[in-house]
Structure formats: structure tokens, C-alpha cells
N, C-alpha and C positions, 0 to 999 in steps of 0.2 A: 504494500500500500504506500511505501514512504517512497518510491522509485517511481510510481506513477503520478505523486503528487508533484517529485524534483522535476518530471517529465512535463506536468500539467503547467507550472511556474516557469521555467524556462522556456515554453511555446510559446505562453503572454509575454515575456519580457522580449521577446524575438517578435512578436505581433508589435508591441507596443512602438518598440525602434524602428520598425517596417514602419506603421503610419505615419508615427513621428518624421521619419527622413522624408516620406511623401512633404507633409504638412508643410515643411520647411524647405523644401528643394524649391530650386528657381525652374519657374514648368518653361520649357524650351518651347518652340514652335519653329515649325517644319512644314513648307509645303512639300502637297501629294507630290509632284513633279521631282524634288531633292530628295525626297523619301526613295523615288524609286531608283534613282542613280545610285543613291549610297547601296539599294539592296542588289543591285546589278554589277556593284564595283565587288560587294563582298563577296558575289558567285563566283565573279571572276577571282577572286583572292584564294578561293577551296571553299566556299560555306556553300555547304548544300540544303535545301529548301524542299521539303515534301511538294510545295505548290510551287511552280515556274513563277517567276516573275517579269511581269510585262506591264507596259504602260498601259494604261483602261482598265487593270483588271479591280477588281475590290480587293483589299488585301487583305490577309488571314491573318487570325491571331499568331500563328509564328511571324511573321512579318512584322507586326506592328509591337511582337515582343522585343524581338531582335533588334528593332529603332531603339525600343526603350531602355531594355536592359543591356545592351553594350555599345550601340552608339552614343545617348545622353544620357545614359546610366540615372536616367528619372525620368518625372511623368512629363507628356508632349502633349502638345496642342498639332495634330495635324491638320492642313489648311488646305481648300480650293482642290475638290475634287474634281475629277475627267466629268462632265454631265453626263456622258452616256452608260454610266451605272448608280446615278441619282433619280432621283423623281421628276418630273415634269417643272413640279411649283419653285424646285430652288431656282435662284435667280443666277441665270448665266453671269459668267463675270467679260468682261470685254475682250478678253483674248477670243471666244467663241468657243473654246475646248474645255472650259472648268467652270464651275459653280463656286459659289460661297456658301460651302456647306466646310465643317469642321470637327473633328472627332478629340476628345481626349481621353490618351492614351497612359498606362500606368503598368509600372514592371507587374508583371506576374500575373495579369489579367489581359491586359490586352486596351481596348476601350471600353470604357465607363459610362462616357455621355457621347453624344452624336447630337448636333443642331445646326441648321445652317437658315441662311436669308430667304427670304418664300418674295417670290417674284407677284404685283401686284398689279401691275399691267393687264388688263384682261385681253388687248389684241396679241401680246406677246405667248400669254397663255395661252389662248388656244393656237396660235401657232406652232408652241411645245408642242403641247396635244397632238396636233396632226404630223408633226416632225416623229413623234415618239410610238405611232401607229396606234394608236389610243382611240377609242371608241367616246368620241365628243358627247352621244351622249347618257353613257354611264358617269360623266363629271360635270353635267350641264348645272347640279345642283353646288358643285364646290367652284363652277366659271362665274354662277351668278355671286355667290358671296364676295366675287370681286369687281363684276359687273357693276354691283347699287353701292358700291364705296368700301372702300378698303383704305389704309395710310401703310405706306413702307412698315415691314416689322421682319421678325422671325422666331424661330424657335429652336428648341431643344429637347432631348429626352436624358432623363438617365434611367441606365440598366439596373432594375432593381436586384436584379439577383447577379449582376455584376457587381454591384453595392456591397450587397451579404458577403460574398467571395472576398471582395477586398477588405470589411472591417473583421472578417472570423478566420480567415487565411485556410478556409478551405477550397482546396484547390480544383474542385471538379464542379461545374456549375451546375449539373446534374442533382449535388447534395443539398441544394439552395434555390429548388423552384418549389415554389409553394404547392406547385400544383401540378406534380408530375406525370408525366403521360409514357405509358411504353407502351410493347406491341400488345397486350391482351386489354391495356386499360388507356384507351383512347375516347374521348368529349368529345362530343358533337363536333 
């Protein structure tokens, strides 16, 4: 019992230092585009990657580990996604090939939060729309909520069972969905 408990103390004290060094690290920021050089330079250097890496593609948690924990050795702010693995509503940024959509990213997890700028234009929208082969009108009711007045905004999410993983340092997110699904026990 006294072995389990030296075991249970020393996890928290190892938890505690993990948040702590979050808490207090300077959060880098990195655009997608540097992101994916530096993961193309490291292939080239011997690091191999279950998932290839290519520009467009969404990037996996080993990827967005590997920024974290050995390139800035803390948590990142990734920046200006490719649009063409975003949604419609993010608002293109002027180059024509990226969004202002932004992830942050933290050792041991991967990303936490995902939010980007929602495009408020409604002729730009549905020219998304029909750019992105979308069915106008399955979104006729989220074109009009921009249609009768909108003002520039945007948003964000956090992963809540991203969350749970990062404050209890359990490492399988599978341990931390509230409401888990497998193959015999699957919700509507």
C-alpha cells in the first residue's frame, strides 16, 4: 500500500510540473505553411511519420506532437490553415490558399482548442458554397443568418475530453469521453 501511494504522489507532483510548465511557457505561434516545412525538413533528416506529410493535408496528432514537443518544446498557437480542409464559413485570408482558422496545440495531447474567423459576407458565402460543391440548399438557413445582418466575429471550441487528458494526464482519450461508444454499444 505504501508503494502505491509513493507511486500515486509522484504522478501528481509530475502532473502538477507538466501544467505548471504549460501555465508558464511563452505559447509560440507557427503558421500551417512553417509547420509543414519544418515536418518535411525533419523527414528528410531520418524522422519517420506513420502519416506522409504534404501541404493540404490536416495534420495528425503525431505531427502536431512533434511541433510541440521537440520543435518548441511547449504549447503553439498554429495559424492560417490551407481552406481546402476547413469549412466553407472560415474567412479566406488574401493569399486565396489559407483561412484564418487556428489551432492550439500542447505537448502530449496534440490540440486542445480549434477556432478561426467565420466569413460574413453573404455573396462570398455562397460562392464558398458552390466552390466547395455544397448543396446551397441544405445551408440556405445558416446563408440567411448572414443574409439579415451579421458584424465580422469568430469562434472557437475546446476539446473537452482533450481538456480531461491534459489536466489528469491520462493518456488515451478513449479513458475521458463521457460517453463512450464501441462496436456493440453504439447511439443513434
Amino acid at each position: 500500500m505504501n508503494d502505491y501511494r509513493k507511486r500515486e504522489d509522484k504522478e501528481a507532483e509530475d502532473l502538477e510540473k507538466y501544467l505548471t510548465d504549460i501555465v508558464n511557457s511563452s505559447f509560440r505561434r507557427m503558421t500551417y505553411c512553417d509547420a509543414i516545412e519544418i515536418l518535411l525538413k525533419a523527414i528528410e533528416g531520418g524522422k519517420a511519420f506513420e502519416v506522409p506529410v504534404v501541404w493540404g493535408m490536416d495534420l495528425k496528432s503525431e505531427h502536431e506532437r512533434y511541433l510541440c514537443e521537440v520543435v518548441v518544446k511547449g504549447p503553439l498557437f498554429l495559424y492560417n490553415y490551407p481552406k481546402g480542409i476547413k469549412p466553407f464559413y472560415m474567412k479566406v485570408n488574401d493569399d486565396g490558399k489559407t483561412v484564418g482558422a487556428m489551432d492550439m496545440l500542447v505537448p502530449g495531447i496534440g490540440e486542445v482548442i480549434g477556432g478561426s474567423v467565420r466569413e460574413e459576407r453573404i455573396d462570398v458565402l455562397e460562392a464558398r458554397v458552390k466552390e466547395c460543391g455544397l448543396n446551397k440548399a441544405d445551408y440556405d438557413w445558416y446563408l440567411d443568418l448572414r443574409r439579415y445582418g451579421t458584424v465580422p466575429h469568430a469562434g472557437f471550441g475546446l476539446g473537452l475530453e482533450r481538456m480531461c487528458m491534459l489536466i489528469s494526464s491520462i493518456q488515451n482519450i478513449r479513458d475521458v469521453i463521457p460517453y463512450p461508444r464501441w462496436m456493440e454499444n453504439v447511439w443513434g
